[in-house]
N, C-alpha and C positions, 0 to 999 in steps of 0.2 A: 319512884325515881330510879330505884336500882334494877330494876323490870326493864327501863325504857335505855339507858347504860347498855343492861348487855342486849338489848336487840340491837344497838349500834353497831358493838363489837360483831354482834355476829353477822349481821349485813356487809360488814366491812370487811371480815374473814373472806366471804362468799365471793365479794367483789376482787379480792387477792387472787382467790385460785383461780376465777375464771381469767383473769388480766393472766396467768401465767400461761393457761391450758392456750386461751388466744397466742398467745406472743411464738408458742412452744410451735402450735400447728405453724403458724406466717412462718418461723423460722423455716421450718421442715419444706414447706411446700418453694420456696424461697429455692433451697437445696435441693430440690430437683425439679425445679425447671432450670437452674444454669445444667443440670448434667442433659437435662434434654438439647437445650437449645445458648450453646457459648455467646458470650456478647461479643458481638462485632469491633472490629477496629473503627476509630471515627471515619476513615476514608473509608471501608469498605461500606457504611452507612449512610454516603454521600455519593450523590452521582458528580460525571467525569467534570460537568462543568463547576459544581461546587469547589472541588477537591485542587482543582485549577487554580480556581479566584482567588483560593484559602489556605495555598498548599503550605504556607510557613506555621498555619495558626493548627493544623488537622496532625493526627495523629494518620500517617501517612506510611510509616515502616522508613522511615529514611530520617537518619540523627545526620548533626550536623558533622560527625566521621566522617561519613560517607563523602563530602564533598571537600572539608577541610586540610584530609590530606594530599587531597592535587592542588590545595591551592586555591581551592573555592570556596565561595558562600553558600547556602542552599538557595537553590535557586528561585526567581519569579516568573512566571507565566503573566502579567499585565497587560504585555502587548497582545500575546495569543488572544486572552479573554478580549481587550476590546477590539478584534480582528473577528471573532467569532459573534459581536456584538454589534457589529456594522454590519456582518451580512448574513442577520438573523439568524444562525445559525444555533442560540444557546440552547434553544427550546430541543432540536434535535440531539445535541453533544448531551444534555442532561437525560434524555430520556429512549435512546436506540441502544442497541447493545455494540460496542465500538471497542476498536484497539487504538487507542492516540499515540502516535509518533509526536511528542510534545517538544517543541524548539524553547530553548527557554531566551528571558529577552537578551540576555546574552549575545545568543546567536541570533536572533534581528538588528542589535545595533550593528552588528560584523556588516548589518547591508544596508545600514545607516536610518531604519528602521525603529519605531520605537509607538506608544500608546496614541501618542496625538498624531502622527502620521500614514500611522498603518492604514486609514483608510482610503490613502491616495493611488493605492498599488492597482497598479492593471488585473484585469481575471485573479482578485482576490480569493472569491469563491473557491475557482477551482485550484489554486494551491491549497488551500486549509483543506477541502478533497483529498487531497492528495495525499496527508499525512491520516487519514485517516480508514482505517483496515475494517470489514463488518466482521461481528464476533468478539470474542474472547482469546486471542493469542499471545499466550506467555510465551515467555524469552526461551523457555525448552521445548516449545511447540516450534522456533524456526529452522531452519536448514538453507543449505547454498541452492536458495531457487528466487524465480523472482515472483512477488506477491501482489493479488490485483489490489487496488483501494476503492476508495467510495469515488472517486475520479472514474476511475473507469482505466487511466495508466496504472504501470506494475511499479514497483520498489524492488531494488536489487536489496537482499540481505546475503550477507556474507558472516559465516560464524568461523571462519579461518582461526580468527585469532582476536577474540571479546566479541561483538557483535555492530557491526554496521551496517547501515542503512543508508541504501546508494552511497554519497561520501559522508554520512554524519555517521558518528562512534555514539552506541549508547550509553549515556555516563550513570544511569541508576534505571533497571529494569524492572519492572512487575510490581507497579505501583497501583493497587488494587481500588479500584468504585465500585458503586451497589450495580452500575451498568456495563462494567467494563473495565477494561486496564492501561495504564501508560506507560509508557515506557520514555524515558525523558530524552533526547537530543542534542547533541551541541552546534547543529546546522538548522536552516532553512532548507526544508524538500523544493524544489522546484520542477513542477512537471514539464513533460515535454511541452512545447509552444507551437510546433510544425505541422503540418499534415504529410503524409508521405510522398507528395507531390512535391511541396516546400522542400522537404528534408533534402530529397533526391536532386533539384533544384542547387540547394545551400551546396552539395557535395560537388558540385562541376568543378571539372570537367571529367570528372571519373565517371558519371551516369549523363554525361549527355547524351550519346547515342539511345541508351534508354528513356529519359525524355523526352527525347525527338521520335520512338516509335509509340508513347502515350499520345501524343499529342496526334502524331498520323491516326493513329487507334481509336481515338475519339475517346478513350480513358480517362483522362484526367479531372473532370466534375466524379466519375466513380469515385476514383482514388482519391479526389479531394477530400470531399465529403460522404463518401460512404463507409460501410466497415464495422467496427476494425474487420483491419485485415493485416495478414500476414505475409509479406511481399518478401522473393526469394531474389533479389535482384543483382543479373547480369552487367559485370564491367563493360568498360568499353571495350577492351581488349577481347572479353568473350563473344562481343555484337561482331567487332572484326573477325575474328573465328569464324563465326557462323557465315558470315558474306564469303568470307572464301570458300567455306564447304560449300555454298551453295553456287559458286562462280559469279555472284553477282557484285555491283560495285559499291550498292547504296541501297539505305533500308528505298528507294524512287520504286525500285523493282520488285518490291513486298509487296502484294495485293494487301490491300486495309483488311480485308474478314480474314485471311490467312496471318496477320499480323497481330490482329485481334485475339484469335484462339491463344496464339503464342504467346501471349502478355497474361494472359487470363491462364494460362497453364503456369504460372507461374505464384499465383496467387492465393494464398487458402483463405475461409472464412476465422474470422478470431483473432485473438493475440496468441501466439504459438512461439513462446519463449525457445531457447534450444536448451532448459531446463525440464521441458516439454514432451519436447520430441521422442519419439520411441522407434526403435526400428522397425521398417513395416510398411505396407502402404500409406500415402498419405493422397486425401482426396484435395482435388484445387477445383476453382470456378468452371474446370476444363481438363477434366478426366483426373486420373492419379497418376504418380510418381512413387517410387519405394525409398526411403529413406537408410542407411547405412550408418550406424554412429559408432563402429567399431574403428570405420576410415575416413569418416565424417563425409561419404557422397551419398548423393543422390542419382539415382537411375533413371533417365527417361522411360517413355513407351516405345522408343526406338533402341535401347539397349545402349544409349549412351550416356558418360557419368559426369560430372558436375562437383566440384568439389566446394565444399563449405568453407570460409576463411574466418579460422577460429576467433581472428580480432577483431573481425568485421560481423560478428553476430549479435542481436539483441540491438538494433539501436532503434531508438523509440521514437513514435510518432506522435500527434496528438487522436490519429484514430487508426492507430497498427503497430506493427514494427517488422524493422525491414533484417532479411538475412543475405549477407552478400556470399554470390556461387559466381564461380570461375568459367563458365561456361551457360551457353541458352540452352535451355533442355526443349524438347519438341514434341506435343501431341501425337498420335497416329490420326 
């Protein structure tokens, strides 16, 4: 009996030290893998659509400070998510590497907008495009320029003074997914709706002499629907210019292929912000022009200049954007 006693004890000794030597390695090995590899915040272990759907429940970097002292709650994405759920879009917001400019529903009711009606919105699609950047860009990656989206139109950012976003102010930035980043908004982005035919069009009577020589041109399916492009367009005051220089009364006495060159010299390939522009040549449909951003002109191939109107630059199309010059510049 007391043979069979201590072989207990001592199997039970045995089974002590290894339970410790086990426990002793888990610990250690435990202790470095966190120094190899830190644990993730819950959002950064969540892609952009999760982080959306769950933003109050995830550990997101953003306490209820943050929003409490303007005045706020933390905010919901509902309507965004079923916006993005109407027009299939969740499969790609979870899984592309993206920068979300995120409206919260906040600023959808501002436009009477909300989860059961968001799906009545015209070119839904290409709004939700629209807030949306390819890549990873944090809030110290922007500058005063304007940035294309998954649209294919740009976003004006302005870091003046906090950071906004065409007219929405970002109210909490660099809010991190396992795909990407958000940066939260207090507006709806709304992209351009025009084509620069439209646009030129809406603007009369300042550019009708200029629509009146697309239409002689035979231009306007181009500039409807082609592009983008980046259109440097002449007032009417500049068209009257150019009739006097030339002694004639009416674009009647412009040959159509002579008027053609001239509309087309006018026009470059791209979206060409005047964030863009660099001094220098710059090549159009029809030959080049030199560009001056010390004095903001432009140079013909005739040696004559053209001035840029600094409040009339950047306005955006649905496939370009136009810069208005004080003058028609002219081929050789």
């Amino acid at each position: 009996m007391k043979k069979q006693l201590d072989y207990v004890i001592t199997q039970t000794n045995a089974f002590r030290i290894a339970f410790v030597f086990v426990l002793a390695f888990a610990t250690l090995s435990c202790t470095k893998e966190d120094d190899v590899a830190p644990t993730m915040s819950s959002s950064e272990s969540k892609d952009i659509a999760y982080v959306l759907e769950n933003f109050s429940s995830v550990n997101s970097g953003v306490t209820a400070d943050d929003f409490l002292k303007k005045g706020k709650m933390i905010p919901t994405f509902k309507t965004l998510v079923a916006a993005l759920v109407h027009e299939k879009l969740v499969s790609t917001v979870a899984n592309e590497e993206l920068t979300i400019f995120a409206p919260t529903d906040e600023a959808f009711a501002a436009l009477g907008l909300n989860e059961k009606n968001i799906g009545t919105v015209p070119n839904l699609k290409e709004i939700l495009l629209y807030h949306a950047v390819a890549g990873k860009v944090y809030s110290t990656m922007l500058s005063n320029k304007y940035v294309p989206t998954v649209n294919g139109a740009a976003l004006k950012v302005d870091v003046s003074s906090g950071v906004m976003i065409n007219e929405a102010s970002v109210v909490k930035a660099d809010v991190k997914a396992m795909n990407g980043v958000i940066h939260i908004i207090d507006r709806v982005l709304l992209p351009p709706s025009k084509n620069l035919v439209e646009l030129a069009l809406a603007s009369a009577p300042e550019f009708s002499i200029l629509v009146a020589a697309v239409q002689k041109a035979q231009l306007v399916e181009t500039l409807s629907t082609g592009g983008p492009f980046t259109v440097f367009a002449p007032t009417n005051a500049a068209f009257e210019a150019l009739l006097a220089e030339l002694q004639v009364s009416s674009l009647d006495a412009i040959p159509v292929e002579t008027l053609k060159n001239v509309l087309l010299y006018h026009v470059v390939n791209g979206r060409v912000f005047s964030t863009d522009l660099q001094s220098g040549p710059v090549p159009t449909l029809n030959g080049t022009f030199n560009v001056n951003l010390s004095n903001l002109k432009i140079t013909d191939a005739n040696m004559r200049e053209a001035g840029l109107v600094p409040s009339l630059l950047n306005i955006q199309a649905k496939n370009g954007v136009i810069h208005v010059i004080d003058r028609v510049i002219l081929p050789k």
